[in-house]
C-alpha positions as CSV (number, residue, x, y, z in Angstrom):
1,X,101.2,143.3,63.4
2,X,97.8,143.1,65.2
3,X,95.0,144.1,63.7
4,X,92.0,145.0,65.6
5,X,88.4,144.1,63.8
6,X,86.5,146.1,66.8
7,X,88.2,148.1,69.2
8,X,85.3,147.8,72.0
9,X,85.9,144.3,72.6
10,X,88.5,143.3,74.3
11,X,89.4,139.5,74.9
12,X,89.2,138.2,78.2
13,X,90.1,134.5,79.0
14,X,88.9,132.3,82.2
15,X,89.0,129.5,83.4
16,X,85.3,127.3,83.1
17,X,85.6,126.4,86.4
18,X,85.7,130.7,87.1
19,X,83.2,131.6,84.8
20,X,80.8,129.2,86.0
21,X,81.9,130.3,89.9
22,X,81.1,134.0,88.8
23,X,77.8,133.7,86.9
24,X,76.8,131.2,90.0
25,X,77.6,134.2,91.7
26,X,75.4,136.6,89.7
27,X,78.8,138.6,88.5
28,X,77.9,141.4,86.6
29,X,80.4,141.6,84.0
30,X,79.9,138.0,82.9
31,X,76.0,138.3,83.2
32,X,76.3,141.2,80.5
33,X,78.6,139.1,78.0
34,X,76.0,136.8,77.7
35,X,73.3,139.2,78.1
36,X,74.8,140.8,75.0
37,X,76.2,137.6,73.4
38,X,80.0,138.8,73.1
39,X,81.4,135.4,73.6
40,X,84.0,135.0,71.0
41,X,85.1,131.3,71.6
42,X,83.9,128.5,73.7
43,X,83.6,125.3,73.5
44,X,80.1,124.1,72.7
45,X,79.5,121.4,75.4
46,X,80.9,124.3,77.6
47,X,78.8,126.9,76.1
48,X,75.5,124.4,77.0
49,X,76.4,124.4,80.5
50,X,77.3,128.0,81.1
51,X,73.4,129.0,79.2
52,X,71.5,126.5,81.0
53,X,73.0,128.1,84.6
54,X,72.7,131.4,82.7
55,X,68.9,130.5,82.6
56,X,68.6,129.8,86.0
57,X,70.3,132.4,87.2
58,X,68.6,135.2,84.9
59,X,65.7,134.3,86.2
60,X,66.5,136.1,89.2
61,X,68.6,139.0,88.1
62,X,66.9,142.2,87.8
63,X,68.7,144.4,85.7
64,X,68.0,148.4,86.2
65,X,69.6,150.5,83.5
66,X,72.5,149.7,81.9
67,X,75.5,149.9,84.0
């Protein structure tokens, strides 16, 4: 039996070396999971990495609305 806790999140797995490739590249989807902190498991040395390129990267993202 699987039991949902919230039905708007749905788990999606990747690789580190894709996330990183895809927030390098400014992906939208994974720039609003950490925008919105909906990471539900990572590890933490991981997790350090993938915010500090976050950083960068936000820096230059301008977000317009919500999409």
């Amino acid at each position: 039996m699987v039991r949902y806790l919230n039905p708007k999140i749905h788990p999606i797995c990747l690789r580190t070396t894709t996330s990183l490739r895809k927030l390098r590249d400014e992906s939208i989807f994974i720039m609003e999971i950490l925008e919105y902190r909906k990471v539900i498991y990572v590890d933490s040395e991981f997790l350090s990495k993938v915010m500090s390129v976050y950083k960068d990267v936000r820096r230059e993202w301008v977000r317009k609305g919500r999409v």
